[in-house]
ZALUM-88075 format. One record per residue (C-alpha): x, y, z; residue in three letters; residue number from 1. Coordinates in Angstrom, 2 decimals, decimal comma. Example, Ala and Ser with C-alpha at 12.3 -4.5 7.8 and 13.67 -1.06 7.14 Angstrom:
BEGIN
+---------+---------+---------+------+------+
|       u |       v |       w | resn | resi |
+---------+---------+---------+------+------+
|   12,30 |   -4,50 |    7,80 |  ALA |    1 |
|   13,67 |   -1,06 |    7,14 |  SER |    2 |
+---------+---------+---------+------+------+
# end
This chain:
BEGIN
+---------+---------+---------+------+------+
|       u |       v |       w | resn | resi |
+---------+---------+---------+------+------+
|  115,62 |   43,73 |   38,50 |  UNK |    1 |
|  112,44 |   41,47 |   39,06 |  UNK |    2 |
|  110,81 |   42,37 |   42,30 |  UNK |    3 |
|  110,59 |   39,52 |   45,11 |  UNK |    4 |
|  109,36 |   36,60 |   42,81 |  UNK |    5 |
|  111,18 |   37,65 |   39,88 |  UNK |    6 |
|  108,72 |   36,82 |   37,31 |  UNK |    7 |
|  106,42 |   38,12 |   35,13 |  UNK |    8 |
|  103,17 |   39,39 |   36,31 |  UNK |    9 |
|  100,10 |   39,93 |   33,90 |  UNK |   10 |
|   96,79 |   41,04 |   34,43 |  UNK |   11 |
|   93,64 |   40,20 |   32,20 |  UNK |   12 |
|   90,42 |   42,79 |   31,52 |  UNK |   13 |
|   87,15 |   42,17 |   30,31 |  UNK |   14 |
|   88,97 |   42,58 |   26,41 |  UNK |   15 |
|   92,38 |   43,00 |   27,10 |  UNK |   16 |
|   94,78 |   40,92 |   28,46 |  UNK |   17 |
|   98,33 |   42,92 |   29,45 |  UNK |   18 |
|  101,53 |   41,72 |   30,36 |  UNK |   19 |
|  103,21 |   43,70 |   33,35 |  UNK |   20 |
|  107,18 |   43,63 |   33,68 |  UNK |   21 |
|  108,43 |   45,75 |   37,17 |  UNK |   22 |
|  111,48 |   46,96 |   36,85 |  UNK |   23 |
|  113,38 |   48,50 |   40,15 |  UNK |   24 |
|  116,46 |   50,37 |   41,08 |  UNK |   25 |
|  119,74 |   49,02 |   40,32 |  UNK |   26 |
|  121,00 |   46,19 |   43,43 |  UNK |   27 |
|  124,35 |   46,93 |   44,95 |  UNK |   28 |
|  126,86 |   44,34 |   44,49 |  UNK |   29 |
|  126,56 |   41,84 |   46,97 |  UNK |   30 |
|  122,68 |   41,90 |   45,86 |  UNK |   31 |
|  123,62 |   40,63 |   42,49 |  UNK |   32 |
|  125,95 |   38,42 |   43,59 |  UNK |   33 |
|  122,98 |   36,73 |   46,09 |  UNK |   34 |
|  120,65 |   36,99 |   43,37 |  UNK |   35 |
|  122,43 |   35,54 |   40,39 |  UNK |   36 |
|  122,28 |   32,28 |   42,57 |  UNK |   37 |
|  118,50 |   32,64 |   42,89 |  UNK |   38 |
|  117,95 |   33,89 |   39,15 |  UNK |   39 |
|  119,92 |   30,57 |   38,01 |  UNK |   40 |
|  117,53 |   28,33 |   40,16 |  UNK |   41 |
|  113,93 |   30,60 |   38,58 |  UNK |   42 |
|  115,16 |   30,95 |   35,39 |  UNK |   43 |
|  113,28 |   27,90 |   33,90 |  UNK |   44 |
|  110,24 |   28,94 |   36,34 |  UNK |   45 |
|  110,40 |   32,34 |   34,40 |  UNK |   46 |
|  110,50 |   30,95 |   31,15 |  UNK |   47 |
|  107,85 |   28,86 |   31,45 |  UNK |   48 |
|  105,32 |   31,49 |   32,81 |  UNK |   49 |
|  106,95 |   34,05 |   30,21 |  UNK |   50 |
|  105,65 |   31,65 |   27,69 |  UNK |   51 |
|  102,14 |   30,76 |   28,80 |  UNK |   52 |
|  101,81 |   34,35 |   29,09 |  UNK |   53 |
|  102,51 |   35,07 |   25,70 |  UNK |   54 |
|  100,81 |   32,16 |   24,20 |  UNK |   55 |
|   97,71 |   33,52 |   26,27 |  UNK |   56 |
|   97,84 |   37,48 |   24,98 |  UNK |   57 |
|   98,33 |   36,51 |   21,63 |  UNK |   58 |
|   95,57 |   34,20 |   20,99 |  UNK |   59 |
|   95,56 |   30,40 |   22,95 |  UNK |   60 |
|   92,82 |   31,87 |   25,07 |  UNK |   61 |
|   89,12 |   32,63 |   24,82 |  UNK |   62 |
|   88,72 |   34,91 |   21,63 |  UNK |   63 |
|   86,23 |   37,30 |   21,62 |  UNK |   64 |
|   84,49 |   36,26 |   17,61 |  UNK |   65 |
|   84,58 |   38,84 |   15,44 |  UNK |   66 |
|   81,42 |   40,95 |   14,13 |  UNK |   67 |
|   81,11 |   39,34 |   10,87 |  UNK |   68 |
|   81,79 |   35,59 |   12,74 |  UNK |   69 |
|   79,47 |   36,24 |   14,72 |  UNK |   70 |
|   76,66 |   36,81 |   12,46 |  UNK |   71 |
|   77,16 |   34,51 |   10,49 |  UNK |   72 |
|   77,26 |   31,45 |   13,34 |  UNK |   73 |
|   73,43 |   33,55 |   14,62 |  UNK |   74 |
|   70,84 |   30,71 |   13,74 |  UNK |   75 |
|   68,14 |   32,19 |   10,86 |  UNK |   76 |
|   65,91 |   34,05 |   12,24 |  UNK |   77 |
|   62,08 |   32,05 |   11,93 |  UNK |   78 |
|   59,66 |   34,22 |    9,68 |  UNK |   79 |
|   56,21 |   34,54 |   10,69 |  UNK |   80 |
|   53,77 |   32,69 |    9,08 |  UNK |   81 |
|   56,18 |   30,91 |    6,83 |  UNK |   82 |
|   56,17 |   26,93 |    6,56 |  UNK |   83 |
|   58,62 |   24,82 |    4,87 |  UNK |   84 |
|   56,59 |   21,91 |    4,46 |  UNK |   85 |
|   54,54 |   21,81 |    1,75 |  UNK |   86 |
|   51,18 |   24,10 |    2,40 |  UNK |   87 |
|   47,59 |   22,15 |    1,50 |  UNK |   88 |
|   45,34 |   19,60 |    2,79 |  UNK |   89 |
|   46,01 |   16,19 |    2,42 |  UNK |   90 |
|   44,01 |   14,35 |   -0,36 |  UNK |   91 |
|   43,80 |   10,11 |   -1,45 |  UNK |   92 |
|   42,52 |    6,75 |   -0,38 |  UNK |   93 |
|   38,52 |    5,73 |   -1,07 |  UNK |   94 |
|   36,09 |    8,64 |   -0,99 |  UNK |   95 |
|   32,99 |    6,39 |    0,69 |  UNK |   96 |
|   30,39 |    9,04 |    1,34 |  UNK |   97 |
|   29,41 |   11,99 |   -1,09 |  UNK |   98 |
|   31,93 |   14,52 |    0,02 |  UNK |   99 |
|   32,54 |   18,31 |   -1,61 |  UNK |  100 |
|   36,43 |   19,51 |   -1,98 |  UNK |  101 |
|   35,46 |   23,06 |   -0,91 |  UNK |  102 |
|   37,61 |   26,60 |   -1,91 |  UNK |  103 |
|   38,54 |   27,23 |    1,59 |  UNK |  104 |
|   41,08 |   24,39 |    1,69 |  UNK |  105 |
|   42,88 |   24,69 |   -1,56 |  UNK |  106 |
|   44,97 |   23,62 |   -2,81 |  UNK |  107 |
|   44,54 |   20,16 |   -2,07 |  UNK |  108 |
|   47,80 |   17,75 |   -2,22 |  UNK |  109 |
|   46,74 |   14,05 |   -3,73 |  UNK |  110 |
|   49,53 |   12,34 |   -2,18 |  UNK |  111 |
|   47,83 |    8,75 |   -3,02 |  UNK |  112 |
|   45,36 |    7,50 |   -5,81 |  UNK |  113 |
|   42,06 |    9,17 |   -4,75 |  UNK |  114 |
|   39,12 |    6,23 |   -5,67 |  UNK |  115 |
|   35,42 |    7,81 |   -5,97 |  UNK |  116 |
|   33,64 |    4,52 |   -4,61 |  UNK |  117 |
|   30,34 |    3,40 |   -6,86 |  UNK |  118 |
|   27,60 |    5,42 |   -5,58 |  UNK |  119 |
|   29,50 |    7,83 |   -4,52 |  UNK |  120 |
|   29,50 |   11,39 |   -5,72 |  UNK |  121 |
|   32,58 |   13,34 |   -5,32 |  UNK |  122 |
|   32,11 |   17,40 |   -5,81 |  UNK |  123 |
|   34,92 |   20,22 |   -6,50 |  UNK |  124 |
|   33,75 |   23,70 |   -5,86 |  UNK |  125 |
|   34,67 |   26,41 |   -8,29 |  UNK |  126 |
|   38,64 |   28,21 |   -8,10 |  UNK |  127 |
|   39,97 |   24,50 |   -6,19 |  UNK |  128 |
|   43,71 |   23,80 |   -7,19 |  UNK |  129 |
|   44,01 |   20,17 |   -6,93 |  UNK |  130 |
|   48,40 |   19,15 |   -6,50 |  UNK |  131 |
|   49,26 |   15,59 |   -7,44 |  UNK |  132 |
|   52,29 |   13,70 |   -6,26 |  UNK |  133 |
|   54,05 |   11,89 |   -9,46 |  UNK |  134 |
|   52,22 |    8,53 |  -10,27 |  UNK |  135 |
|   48,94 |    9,57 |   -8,27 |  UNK |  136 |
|   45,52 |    9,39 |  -10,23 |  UNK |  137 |
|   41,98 |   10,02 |   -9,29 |  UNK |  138 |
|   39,54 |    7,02 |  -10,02 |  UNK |  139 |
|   36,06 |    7,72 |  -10,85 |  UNK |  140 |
|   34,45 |    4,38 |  -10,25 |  UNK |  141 |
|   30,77 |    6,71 |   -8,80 |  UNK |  142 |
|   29,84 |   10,41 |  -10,02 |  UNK |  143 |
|   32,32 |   13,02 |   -9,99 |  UNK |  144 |
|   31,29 |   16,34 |  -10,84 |  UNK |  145 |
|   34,01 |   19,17 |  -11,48 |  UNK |  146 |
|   32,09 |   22,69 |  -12,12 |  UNK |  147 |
|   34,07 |   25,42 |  -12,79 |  UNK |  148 |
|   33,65 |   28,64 |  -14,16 |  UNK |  149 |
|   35,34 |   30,74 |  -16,66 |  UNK |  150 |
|   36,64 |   32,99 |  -13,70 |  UNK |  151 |
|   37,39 |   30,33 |  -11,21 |  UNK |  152 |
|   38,68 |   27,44 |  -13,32 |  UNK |  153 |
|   39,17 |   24,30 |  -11,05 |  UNK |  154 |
|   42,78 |   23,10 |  -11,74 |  UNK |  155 |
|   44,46 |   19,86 |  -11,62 |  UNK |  156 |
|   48,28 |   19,88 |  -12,17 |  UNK |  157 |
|   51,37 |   18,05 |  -11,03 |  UNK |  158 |
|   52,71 |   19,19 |   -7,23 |  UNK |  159 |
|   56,23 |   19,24 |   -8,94 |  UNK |  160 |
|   57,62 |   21,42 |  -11,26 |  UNK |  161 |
|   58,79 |   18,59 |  -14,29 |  UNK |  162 |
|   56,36 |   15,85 |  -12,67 |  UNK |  163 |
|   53,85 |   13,88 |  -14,03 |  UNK |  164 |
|   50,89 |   12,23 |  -12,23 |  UNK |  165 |
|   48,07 |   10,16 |  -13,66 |  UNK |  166 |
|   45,47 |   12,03 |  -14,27 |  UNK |  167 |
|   41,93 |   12,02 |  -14,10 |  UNK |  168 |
|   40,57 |    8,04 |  -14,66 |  UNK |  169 |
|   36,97 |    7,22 |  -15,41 |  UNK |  170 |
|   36,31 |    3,38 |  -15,18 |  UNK |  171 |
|   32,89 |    1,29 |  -16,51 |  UNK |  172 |
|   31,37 |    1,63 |  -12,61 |  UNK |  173 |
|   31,26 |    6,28 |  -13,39 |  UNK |  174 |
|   28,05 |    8,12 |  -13,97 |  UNK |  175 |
|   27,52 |    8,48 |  -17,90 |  UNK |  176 |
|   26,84 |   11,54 |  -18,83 |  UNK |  177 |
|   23,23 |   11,77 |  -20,13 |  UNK |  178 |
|   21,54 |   15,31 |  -20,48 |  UNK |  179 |
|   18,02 |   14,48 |  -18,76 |  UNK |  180 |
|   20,41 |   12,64 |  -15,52 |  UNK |  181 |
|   22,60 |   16,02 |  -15,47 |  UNK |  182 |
|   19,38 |   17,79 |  -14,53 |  UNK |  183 |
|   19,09 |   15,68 |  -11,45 |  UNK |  184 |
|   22,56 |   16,30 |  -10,62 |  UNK |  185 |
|   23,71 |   12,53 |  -12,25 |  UNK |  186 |
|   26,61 |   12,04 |  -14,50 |  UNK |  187 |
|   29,95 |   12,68 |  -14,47 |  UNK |  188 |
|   31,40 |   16,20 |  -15,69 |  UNK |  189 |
|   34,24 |   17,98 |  -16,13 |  UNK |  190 |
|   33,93 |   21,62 |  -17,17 |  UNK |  191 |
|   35,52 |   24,92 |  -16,62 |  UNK |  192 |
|   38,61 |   23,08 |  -15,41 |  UNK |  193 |
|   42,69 |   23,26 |  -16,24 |  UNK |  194 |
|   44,33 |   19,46 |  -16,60 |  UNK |  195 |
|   48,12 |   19,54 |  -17,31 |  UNK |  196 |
|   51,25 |   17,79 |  -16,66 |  UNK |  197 |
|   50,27 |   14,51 |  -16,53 |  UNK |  198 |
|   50,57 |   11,34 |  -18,75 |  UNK |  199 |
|   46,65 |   11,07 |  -19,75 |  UNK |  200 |
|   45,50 |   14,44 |  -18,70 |  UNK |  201 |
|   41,89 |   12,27 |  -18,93 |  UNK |  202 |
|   41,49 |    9,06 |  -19,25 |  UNK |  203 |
|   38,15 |    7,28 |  -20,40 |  UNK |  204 |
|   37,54 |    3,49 |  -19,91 |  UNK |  205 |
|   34,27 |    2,20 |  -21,17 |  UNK |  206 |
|   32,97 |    5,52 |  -19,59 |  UNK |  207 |
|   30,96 |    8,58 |  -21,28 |  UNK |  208 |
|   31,69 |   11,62 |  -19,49 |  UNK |  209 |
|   30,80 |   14,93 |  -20,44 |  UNK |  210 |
|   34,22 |   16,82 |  -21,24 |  UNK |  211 |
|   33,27 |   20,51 |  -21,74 |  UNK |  212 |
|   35,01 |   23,76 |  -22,05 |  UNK |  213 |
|   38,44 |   22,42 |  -20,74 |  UNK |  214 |
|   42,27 |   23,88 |  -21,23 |  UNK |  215 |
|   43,95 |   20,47 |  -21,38 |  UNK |  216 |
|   47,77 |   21,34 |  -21,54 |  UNK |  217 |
|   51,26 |   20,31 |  -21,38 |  UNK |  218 |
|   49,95 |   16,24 |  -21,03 |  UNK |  219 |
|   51,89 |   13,03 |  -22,53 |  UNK |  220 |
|   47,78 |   12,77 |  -23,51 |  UNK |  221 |
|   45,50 |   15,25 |  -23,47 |  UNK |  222 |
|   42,53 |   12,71 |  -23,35 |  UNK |  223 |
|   42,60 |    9,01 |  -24,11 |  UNK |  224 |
|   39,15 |    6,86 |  -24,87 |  UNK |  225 |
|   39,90 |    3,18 |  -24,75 |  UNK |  226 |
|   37,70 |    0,27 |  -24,72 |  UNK |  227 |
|   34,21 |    1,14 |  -26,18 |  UNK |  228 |
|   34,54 |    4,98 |  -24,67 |  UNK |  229 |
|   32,24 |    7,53 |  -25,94 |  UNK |  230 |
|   32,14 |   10,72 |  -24,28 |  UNK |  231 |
|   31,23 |   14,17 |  -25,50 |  UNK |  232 |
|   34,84 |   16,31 |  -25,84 |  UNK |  233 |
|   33,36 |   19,37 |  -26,76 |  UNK |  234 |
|   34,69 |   23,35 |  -26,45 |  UNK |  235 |
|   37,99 |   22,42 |  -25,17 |  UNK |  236 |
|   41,38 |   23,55 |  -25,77 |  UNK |  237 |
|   44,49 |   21,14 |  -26,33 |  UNK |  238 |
|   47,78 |   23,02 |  -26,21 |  UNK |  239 |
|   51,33 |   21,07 |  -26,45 |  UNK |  240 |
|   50,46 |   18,03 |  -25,64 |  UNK |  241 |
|   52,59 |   15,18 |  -27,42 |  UNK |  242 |
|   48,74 |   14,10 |  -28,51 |  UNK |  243 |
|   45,44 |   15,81 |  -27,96 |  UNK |  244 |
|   42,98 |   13,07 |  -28,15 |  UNK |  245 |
|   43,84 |    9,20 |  -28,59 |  UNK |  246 |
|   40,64 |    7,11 |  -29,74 |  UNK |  247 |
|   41,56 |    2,80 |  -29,43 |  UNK |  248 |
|   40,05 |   -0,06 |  -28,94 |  UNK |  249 |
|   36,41 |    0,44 |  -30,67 |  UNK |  250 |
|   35,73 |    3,83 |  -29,30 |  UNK |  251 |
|   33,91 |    6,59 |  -31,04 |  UNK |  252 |
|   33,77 |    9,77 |  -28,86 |  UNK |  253 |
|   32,19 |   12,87 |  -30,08 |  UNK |  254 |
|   34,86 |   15,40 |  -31,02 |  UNK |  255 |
|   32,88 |   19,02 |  -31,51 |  UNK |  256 |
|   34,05 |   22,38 |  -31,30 |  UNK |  257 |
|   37,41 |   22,33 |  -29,87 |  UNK |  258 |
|   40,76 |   24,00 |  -30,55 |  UNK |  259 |
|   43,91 |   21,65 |  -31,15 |  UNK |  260 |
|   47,05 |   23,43 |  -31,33 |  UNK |  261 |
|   51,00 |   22,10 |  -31,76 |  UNK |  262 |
|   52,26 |   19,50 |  -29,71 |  UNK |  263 |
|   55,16 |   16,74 |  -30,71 |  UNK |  264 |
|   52,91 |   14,27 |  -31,62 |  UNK |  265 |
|   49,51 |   13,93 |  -33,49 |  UNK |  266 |
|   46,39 |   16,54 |  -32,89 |  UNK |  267 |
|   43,72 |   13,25 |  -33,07 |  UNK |  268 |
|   44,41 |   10,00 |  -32,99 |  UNK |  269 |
|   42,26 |    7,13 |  -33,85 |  UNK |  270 |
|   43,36 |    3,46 |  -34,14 |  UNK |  271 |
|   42,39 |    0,02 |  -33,47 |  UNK |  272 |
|   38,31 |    0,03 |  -35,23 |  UNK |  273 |
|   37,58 |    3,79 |  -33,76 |  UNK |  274 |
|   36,05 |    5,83 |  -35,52 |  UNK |  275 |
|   34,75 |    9,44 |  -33,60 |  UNK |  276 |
|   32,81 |   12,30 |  -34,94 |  UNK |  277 |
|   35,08 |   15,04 |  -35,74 |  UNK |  278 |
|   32,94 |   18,30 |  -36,16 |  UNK |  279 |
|   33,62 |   22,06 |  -35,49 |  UNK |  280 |
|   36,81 |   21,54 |  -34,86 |  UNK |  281 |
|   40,64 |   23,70 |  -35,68 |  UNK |  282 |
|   43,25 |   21,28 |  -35,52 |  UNK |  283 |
|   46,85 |   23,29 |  -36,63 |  UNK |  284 |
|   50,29 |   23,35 |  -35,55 |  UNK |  285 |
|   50,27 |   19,72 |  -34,06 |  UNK |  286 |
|   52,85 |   16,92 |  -34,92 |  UNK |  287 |
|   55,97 |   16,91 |  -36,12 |  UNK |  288 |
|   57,00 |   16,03 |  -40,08 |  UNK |  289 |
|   55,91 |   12,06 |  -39,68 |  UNK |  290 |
|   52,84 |   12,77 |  -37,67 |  UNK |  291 |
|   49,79 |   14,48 |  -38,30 |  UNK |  292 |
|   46,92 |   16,82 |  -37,19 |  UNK |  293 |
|   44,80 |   13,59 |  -37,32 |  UNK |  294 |
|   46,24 |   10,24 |  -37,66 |  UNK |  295 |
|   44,19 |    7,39 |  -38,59 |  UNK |  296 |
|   44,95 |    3,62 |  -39,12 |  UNK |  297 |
|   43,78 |    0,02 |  -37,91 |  UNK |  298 |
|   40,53 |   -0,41 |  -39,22 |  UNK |  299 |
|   39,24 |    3,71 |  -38,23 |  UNK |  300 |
|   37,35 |    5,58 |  -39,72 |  UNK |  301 |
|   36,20 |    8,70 |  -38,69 |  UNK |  302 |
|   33,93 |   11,54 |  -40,01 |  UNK |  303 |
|   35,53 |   14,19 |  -40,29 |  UNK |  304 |
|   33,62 |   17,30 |  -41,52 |  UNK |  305 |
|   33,54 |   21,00 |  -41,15 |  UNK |  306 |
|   36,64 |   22,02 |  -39,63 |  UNK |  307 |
|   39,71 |   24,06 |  -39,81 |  UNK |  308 |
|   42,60 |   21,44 |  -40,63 |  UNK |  309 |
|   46,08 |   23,19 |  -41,79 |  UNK |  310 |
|   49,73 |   23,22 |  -41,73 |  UNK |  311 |
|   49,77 |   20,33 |  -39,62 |  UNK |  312 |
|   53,29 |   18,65 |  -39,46 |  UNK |  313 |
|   53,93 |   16,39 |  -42,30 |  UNK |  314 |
|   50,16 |   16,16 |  -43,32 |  UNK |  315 |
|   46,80 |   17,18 |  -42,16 |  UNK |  316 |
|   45,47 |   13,96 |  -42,39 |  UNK |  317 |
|   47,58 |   10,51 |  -42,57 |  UNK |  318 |
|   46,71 |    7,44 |  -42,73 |  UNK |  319 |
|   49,36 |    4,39 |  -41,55 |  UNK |  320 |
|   49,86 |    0,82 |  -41,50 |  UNK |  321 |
|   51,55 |   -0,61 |  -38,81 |  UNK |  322 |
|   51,65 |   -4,63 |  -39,17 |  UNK |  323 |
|   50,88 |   -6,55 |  -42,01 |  UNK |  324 |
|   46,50 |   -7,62 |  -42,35 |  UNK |  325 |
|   45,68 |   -3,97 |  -40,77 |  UNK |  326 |
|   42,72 |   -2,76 |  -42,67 |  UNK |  327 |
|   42,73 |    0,72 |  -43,67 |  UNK |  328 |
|   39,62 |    1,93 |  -44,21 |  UNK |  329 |
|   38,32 |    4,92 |  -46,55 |  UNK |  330 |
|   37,83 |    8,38 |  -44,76 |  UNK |  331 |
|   34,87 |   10,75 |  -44,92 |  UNK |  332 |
|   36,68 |   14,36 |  -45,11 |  UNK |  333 |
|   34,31 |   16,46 |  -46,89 |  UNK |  334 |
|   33,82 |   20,10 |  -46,20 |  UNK |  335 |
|   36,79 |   20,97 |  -44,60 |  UNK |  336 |
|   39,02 |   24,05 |  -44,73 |  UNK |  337 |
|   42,87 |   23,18 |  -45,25 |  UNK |  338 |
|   44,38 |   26,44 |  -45,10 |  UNK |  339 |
|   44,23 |   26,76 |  -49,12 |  UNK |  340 |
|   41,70 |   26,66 |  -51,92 |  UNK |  341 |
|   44,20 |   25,05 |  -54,13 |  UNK |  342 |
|   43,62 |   21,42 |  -54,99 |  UNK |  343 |
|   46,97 |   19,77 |  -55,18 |  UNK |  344 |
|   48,00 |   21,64 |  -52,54 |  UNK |  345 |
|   45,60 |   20,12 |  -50,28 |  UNK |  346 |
|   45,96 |   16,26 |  -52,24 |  UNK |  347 |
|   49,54 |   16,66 |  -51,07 |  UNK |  348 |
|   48,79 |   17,96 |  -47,39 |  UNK |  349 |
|   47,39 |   14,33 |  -47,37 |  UNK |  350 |
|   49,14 |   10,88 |  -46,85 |  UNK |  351 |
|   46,76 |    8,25 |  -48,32 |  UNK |  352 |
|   46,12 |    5,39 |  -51,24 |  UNK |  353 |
|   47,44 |    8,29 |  -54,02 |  UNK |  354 |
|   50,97 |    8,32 |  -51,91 |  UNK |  355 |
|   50,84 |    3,81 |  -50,87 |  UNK |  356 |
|   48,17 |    1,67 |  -52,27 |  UNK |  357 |
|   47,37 |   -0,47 |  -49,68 |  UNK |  358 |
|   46,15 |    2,03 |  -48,14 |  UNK |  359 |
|   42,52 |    4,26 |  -47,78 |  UNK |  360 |
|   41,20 |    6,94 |  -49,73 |  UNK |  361 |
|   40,92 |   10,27 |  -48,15 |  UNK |  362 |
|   37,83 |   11,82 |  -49,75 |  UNK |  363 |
|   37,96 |   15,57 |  -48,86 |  UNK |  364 |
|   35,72 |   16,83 |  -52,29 |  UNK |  365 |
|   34,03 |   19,17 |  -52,44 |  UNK |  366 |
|   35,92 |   21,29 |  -49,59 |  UNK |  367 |
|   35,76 |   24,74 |  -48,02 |  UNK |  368 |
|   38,11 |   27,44 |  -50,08 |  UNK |  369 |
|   37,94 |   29,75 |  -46,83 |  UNK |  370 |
|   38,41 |   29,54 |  -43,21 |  UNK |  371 |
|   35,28 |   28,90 |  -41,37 |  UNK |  372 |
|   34,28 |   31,28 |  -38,49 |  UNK |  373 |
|   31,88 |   29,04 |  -36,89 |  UNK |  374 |
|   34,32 |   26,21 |  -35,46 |  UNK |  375 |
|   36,60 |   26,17 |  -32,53 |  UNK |  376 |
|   37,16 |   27,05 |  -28,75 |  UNK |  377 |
|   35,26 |   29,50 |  -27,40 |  UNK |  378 |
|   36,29 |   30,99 |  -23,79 |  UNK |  379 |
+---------+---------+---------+------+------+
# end
């Protein structure tokens, strides 16, 4: 029977909760008889304890979690050291006073368009990574000098993997570059330094920079000259960019000594009454079949002698007309190399008057019949 209260008594340790039933001796019969009353009345009492006894040992309680639960509900543990914001010092708005970007705080994040004020000479120290938000630029309106060297490139690139910023612009108020004002520490420069991933890796607006010994990569534009631009692109590389160089709008940079290599687009382009100085140059690989390594049209013409020009897209050289009244104008071609020593090869490597009258004459004769050593990028 079930002593004095007649109910079920449990106990609860620190992981195991028990459930205790007392049984005694068998009651005589008058007992039973007493207690059947009493057992009628605590029946429901019984039940109802019974039950929240149960419903507490098998689980309505407090459970202790589980290894594996528990673990995985622990908050991450904090690594040393580690940030996850963005590591760098802050870079943009008006540079005022001559300032130096220094190694010790690369890389720098250009979170705004970054203006070098007239006057003003802005300085990059050798090895500096420079991160650009998408649609941030740096303005040269004053003196910007960017010194690498071939061991510690300075590099400018986008702070995203698939972004695109705005590159590096030189307005009508920069420094032209002039050899005797470089001396002095005048004119802008750009040498020894990695621009990529952006729409006009360098842009030139009635400016002459100095453009030296570059890798200009992965750009919309590798550089652009607009608006009576003439600087001095010389010793670079251009890899994969949809166009290396873009000559518009009456400008006539020097093009010397560089390396142009594939890309969707056109290795050199030159439209609207440019015409540059192409000298010393290997221009291969770039544009697909209805561009060209260089592309001229719109009253251009440049010079374009002693270089390595082959298997260029559809044609090394191609001359266009885009609207009615365009002018095309003859081209000066001679002393080239164009991956062949065979003559009609090379007439049909070229898109010109022969292929639609209304347009210019190539003249390429008399040309190289090997490759020339002397031209191109060197590191």
């Amino acid at each position: 029977m079930y002593r004095d209260n007649d109910y079920a008594s449990y106990s609860r340790s620190a992981s195991v909760t028990t459930l205790e039933l007392i049984i005694d001796e068998e009651p005589s019969e008058e007992e039973s008889i007493k207690m059947g009353s009493e057992r009628s009345q605590k029946k429901p009492l019984i039940s109802v304890v019974l039950l929240a006894g149960m419903l507490f040992f098998f689980g309505c309680g407090e459970k202790k979690p589980k290894e594996h639960e528990a673990r995985e509900r622990r908050p991450a543990a904090k690594v040393k050291g580690v940030s996850r914001r963005k590591k760098g010092t802050q870079l943009g708005g008006p540079i005022v006073a001559d300032r130096v970007l220094k190694l010790s705080k690369s890389p720098y994040i250009l979170t705004q368009n970054l203006e070098v004020r007239p006057e003003v000479k802005l300085s990059i120290e050798p090895g500096v990574v420079i991160k650009a938000e998408d649609f941030t630029a740096i303005v040269v309106n004053g003196n910007f000098h960017v010194m690498g060297t071939p061991d510690k490139p300075i590099r400018f690139t986008s702070a995203k993997k698939n972004g695109k910023w705005d590159g590096i612009i030189f307005r009508d108020e920069s420094f032209d570059y002039e050899s005797d004002e470089l001396i002095k520490g005048h004119g802008c420069i750009v040498e020894y330094a990695i621009v990529e991933n952006a729409r006009s890796g360098i842009l030139c607006e009635k400016s002459t920079p100095l453009l030296r010994s570059n890798v200009i990569q992965n750009n919309e534009e590798g550089i652009k000259c607009r608006s009576n631009s003439n600087p001095l692109i010389k010793n670079n590389l251009f890899k994969d960019n949809m166009a290396g160089i873009v000559c518009e709008n009456d400008s006539s940079p020097e093009i010397t000594s560089n390396t142009i290599i594939g890309g969707e687009g056109k290795g050199i382009s030159c439209m609207r009454n440019s015409s540059p100085v192409i000298t010393n140059n290997i221009i291969f690989g770039a544009g697909e079949t209805w561009w060209a390594g260089i592309l001229c049209g719109d009253s251009s013409a440049p010079k374009v002698n002693h270089n390595n020009i082959y298997s260029n897209g559809g044609h090394n050289i191609k001359l266009i007309k885009f609207k009615v009244g365009e002018l095309s104008l003859d081209i000066s071609a001679e002393g080239n190399w164009w991956g062949t020593d065979n003559k009609e090869a090379i007439t049909n490597s070229i898109f010109d008057q022969r292929d639609k009258g209304e347009l210019g004459e190539v003249k390429f004769t008399p040309y190289v019949k090997t490759k020339l050593t002397d031209v191109g990028y060197k590191k």
